[in-house]
C-alpha positions as a printed NumPy array, in Angstrom:
array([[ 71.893,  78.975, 217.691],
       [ 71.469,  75.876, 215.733],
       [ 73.459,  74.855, 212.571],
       [ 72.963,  73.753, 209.261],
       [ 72.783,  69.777, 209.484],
       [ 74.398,  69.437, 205.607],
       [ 76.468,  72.706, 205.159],
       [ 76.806,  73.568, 208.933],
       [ 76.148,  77.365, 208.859],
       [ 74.475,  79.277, 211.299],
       [ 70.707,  79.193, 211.122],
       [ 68.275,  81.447, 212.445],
       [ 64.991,  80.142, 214.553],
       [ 62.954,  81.921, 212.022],
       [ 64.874,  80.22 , 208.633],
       [ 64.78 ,  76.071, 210.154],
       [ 63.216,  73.266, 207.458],
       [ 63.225,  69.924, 208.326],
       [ 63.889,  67.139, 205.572],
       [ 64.664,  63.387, 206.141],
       [ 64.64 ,  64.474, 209.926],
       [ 67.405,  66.75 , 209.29 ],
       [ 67.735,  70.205, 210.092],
       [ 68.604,  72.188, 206.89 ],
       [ 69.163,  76.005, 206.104],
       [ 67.236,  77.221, 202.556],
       [ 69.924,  76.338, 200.367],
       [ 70.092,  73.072, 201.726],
       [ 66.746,  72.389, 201.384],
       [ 65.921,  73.416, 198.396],
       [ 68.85 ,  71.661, 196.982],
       [ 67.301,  68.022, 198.178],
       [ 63.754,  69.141, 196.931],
       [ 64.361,  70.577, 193.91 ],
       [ 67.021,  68.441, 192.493],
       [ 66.788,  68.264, 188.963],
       [ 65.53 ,  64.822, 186.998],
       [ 67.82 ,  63.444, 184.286],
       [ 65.599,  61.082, 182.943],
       [ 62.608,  63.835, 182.516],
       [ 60.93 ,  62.927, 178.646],
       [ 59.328,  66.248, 179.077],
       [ 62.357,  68.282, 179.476],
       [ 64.005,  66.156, 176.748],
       [ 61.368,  67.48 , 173.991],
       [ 61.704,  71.347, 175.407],
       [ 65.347,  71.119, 175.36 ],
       [ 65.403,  69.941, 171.877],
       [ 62.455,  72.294, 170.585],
       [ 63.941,  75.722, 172.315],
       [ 68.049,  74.757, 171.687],
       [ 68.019,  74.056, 168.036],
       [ 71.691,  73.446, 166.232],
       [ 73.624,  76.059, 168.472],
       [ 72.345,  75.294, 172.107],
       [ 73.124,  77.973, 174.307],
       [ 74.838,  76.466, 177.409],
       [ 76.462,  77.766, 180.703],
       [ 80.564,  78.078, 180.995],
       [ 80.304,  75.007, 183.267],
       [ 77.925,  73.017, 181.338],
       [ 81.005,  73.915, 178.488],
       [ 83.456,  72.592, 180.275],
       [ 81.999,  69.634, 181.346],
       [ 80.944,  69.056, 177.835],
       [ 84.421,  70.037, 176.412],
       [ 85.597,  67.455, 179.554],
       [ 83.797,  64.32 , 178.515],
       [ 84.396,  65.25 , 174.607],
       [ 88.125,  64.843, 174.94 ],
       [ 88.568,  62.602, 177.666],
       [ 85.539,  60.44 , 178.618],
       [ 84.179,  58.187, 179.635],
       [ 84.374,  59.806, 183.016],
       [ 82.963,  59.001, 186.221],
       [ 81.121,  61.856, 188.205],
       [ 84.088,  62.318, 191.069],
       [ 87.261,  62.568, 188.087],
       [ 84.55 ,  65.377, 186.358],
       [ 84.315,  67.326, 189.776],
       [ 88.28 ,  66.821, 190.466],
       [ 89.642,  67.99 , 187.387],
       [ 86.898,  70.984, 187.229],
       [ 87.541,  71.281, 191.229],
       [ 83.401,  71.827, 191.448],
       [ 81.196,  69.522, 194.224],
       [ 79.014,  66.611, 193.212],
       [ 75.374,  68.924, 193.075],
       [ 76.705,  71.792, 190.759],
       [ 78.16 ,  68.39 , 188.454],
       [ 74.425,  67.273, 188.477],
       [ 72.785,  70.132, 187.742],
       [ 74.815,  70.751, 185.147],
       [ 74.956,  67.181, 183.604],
       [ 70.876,  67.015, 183.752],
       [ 70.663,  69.815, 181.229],
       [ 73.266,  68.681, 178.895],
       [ 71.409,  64.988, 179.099],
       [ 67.96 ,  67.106, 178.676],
       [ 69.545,  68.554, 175.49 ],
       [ 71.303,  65.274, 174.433],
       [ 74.267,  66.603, 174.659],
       [ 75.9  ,  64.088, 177.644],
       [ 74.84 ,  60.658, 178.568],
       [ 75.103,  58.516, 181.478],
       [ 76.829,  54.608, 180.841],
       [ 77.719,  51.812, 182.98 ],
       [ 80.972,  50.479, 183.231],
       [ 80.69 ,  47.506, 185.032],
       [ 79.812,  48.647, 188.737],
       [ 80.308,  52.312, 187.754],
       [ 78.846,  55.199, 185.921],
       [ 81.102,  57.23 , 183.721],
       [ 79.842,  59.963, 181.392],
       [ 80.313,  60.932, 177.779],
       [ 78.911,  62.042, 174.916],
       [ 75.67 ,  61.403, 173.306]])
């Protein structure tokens, strides 16, 4: 039985995808295909339509929020320390509160911190 090239479980013949020559389980794949797009104009105008004054967000989109708020600028790995979540659930997360311009992206020299809009 092979394993998971990214997360290294157990896959099944049936459940193999292939991506960047690697061999992936579902969750893995879909997580490189359907990554989601910070800079997405589209999503920007839905965002702002659907959330109005009181978005509604997610308790980890909070926190994150609540994170940069009170002590950003912050770089993506500090964010995922101090909140002890991995680098894709930061993303996810940070590309709706950018979509609802909420959190922004700045460069700090060679780095990228984050903070608020």
């Amino acid at each position: 039985m092979k394993n998971c090239e990214k997360c290294g479980g157990p896959l099944d013949p049936d459940e193999l995808y292939e991506n960047a020559g690697k061999i992936l389980c579902e969750d893995c794949f879909l997580e490189q295909k359907m990554k989601p797009v910070t800079c997405d104009p589209w999503a920007v105008y839905s965002a702002k339509r659907l959330s109005g004054t009181a978005p509604q967000l997610t308790e980890l989109q909070f926190r994150i929020l609540n994170l940069i708020k009170t002590e950003g600028p912050l770089a993506a790995s500090e964010i995922c320390r101090r909140l002890q979540i991995n680098e894709t659930q930061f993303q996810n997360c940070y590309a709706t509160l950018r979509h609802m311009e909420l959190a922004r992206g700045m460069r700090d020299g060679d780095k990228v911190r984050y903070t608020v809009f």
